[in-house]
C-alpha positions in Angstrom: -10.7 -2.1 12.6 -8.5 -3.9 9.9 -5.6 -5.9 11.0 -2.3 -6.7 8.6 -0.9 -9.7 8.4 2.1 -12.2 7.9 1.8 -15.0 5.4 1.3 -18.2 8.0 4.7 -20.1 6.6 7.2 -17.1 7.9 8.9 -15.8 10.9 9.3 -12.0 11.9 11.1 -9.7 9.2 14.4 -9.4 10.0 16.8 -6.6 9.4 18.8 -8.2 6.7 15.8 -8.7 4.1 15.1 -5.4 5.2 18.1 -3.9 4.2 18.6 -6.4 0.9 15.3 -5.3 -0.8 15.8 -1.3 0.2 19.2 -1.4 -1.6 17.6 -2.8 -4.6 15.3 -0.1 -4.3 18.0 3.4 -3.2 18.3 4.0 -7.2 14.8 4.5 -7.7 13.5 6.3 -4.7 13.6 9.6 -6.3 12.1 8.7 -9.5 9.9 10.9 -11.3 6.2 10.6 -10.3 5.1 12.4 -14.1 6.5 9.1 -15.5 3.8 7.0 -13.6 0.9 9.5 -14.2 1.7 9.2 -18.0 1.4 5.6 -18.6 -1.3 6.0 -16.2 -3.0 8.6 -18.6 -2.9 5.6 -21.3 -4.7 3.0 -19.2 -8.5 2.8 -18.4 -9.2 5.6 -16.1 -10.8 3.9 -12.5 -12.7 5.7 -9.6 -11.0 4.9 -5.9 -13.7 2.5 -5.2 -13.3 0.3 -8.9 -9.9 -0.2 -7.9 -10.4 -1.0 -4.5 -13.2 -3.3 -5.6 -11.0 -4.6 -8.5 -8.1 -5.9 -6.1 -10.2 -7.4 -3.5 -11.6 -9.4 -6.9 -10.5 -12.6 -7.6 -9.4 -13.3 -10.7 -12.2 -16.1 -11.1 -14.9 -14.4 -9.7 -17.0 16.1 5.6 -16.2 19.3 4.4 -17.2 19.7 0.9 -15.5 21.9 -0.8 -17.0 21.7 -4.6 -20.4 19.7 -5.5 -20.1 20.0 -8.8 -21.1 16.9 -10.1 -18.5 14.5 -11.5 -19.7 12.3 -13.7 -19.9 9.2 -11.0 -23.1 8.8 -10.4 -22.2 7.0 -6.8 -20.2 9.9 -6.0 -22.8 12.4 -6.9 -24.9 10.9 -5.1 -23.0 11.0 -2.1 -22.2 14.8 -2.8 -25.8 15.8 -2.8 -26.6 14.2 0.5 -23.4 16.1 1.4 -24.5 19.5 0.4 -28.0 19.2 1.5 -27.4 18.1 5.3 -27.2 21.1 7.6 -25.2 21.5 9.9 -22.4 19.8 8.9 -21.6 15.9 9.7 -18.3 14.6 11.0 -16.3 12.1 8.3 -16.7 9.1 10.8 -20.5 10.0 10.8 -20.7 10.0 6.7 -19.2 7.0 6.3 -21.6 5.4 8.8 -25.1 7.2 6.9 -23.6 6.4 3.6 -23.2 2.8 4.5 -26.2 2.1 6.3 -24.7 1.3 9.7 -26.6 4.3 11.6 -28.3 3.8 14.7 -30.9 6.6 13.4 -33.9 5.5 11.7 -34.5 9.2 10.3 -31.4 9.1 8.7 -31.5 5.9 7.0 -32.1 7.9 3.5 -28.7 8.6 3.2 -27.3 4.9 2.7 -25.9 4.2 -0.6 -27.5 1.1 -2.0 -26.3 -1.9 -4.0 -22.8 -0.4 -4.0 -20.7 -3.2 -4.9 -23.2 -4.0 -7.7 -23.1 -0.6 -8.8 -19.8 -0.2 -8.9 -19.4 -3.7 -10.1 -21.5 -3.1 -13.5 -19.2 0.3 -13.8 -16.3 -2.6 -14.6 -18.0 -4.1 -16.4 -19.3 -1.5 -18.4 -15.2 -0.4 -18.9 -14.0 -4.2 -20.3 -12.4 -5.1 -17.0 -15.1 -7.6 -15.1 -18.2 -9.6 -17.3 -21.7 -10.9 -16.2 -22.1 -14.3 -15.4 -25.0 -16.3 -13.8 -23.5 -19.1 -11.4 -26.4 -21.8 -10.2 -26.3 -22.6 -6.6 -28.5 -25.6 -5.9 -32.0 -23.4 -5.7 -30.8 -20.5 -7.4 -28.8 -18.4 -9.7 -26.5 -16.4 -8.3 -25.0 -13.2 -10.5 -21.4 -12.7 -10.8 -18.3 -11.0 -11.9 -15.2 -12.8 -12.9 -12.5 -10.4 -14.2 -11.5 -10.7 -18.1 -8.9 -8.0 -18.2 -6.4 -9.1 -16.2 -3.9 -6.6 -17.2 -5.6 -3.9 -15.8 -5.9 -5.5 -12.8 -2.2 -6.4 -12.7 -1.2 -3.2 -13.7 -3.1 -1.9 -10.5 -1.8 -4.0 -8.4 1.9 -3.7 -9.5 1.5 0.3 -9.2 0.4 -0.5 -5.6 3.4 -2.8 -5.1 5.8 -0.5 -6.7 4.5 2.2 -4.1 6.0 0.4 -0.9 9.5 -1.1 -2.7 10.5 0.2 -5.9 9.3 3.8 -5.0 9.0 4.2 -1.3 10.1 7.6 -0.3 9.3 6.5 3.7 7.7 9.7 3.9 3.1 9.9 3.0 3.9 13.6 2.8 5.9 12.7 -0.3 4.0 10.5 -1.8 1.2 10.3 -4.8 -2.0 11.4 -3.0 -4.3 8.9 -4.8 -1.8 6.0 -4.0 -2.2 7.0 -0.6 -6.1 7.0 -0.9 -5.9 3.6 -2.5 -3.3 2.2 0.2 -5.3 3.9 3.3 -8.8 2.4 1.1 -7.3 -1.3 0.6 -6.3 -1.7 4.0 -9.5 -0.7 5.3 -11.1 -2.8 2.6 -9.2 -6.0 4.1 -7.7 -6.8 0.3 -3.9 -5.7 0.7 -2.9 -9.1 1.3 -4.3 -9.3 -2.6 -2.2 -6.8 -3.6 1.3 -8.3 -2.0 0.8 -11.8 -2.8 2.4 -12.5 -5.8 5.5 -11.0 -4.5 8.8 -12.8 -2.9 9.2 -14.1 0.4 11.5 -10.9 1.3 9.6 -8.1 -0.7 6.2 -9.6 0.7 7.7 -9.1 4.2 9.1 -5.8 3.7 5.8 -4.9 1.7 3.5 -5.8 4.4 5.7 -4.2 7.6 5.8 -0.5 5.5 2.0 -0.8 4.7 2.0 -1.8 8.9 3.7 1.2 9.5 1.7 3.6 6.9 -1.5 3.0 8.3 -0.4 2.8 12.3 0.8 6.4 12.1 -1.6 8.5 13.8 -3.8 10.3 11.1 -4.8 12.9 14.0 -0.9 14.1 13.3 -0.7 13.4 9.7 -4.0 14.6 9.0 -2.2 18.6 10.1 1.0 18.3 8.0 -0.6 18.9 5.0 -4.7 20.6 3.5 -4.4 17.8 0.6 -4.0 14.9 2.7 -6.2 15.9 5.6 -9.1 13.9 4.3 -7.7 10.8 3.6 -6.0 10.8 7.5 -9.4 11.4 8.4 -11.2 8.4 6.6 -8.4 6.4 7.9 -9.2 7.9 11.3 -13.1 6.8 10.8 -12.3 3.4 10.2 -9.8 2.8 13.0 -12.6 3.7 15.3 -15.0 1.8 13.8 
């Protein structure tokens, strides 16, 4: 399980910056989310896992309910192991086939390989990460630095924006693929990536609603509402992993 945590140099959050950053923020609360998915619609369109893998990056370095193929070949992939496994598997147990960490030998066929890479040369493929060949002593090493930065910063200022500038205190309320990529970067260990550029106070107040997000209990959230139900339960697999 994923822990978050404070920057070394502070103390506990206290009420005041609290307070100080949300009043900044009361104007905005309410804002529009068709404003953010049209200058979304003019950026380079990302699957989940490119943007999770993006912001854990450096900037040197299940019920299935349609299997028609979306034009992600990881994802495809993963839907026709989905739709030809009878009975039916459990999210937790899906995400353990699918990354190899089974127990069961006859079910070792369903582990995704070389994801990172794969999703890695997607980026690339898209202008956001190049190929680079790093020598390590007795041998070269391939890697990835990033080369469009503002697609990465644009990411991680929409993820930023999501817990100050347009928290609505309320996952019920908010974009559903925000949601995925918060629940996703915290159980990816890379949302201390996402808050670090930001000020003492908004880093605080960043981390302790993220805290708070992802310590609700997905078994309750998961019920509140059909669309969300799978993301509370991939947040569920990982807690208990």
């Amino acid at each position: 399980m994923t822990t978050l945590t404070h920057r070394a140099r502070r103390t506990e959050v206290g009420k005041n910056s609290e307070k100080k950053v949300e009043s900044e923020e009361d104007t905005n609360q309410d804002r529009s989310q068709d404003n953010e998915d049209t200058e979304d619609s003019k950026d380079i369109r990302l699957t989940l896992m490119e943007e999770v893998l993006l912001l854990g990056l450096k900037d040197k370095e299940v019920l299935l309910k349609s299997d028609s193929p979306t034009g992600d070949v990881l994802l495809d992939e993963t839907l026709k192991h989905i739709k030809a496994t009878e009975p039916t598997e459990t999210v937790q147990t899906w995400i353990e086939l699918l990354t190899g960490e089974t127990w069961n030998p006859f079910k070792l066929q369903y582990q995704l390989r070389n994801v990172r890479e794969r999703i890695a040369k997607n980026l690339v493929e898209k202008g956001i990460l190049t190929t680079e060949k790093q020598n390590f002593l007795l041998f070269d090493m391939t890697t990835h630095p990033v080369t469009n930065t503002t697609e990465k910063q644009r990411l991680v200022k929409k993820l930023q924006d999501s817990v100050l500038e347009r928290w609505v205190n309320d996952p019920q309320r908010m974009d559903k693929r925000t949601l995925a990529l918060l629940v996703l970067a915290h159980s990816s260990d890379v949302l201390e990536n996402v808050f670090s550029s930001l000020t003492d106070d908004k880093y605080d107040v960043a981390m302790n609603r993220a805290k708070d997000l992802v310590e609700l209990d997905p078994e309750v959230e998961g019920t509140k509402h059909s669309v969300t139900e799978m993301i509370w339960a991939v947040l569920a697999a990982f807690n208990k992993s």
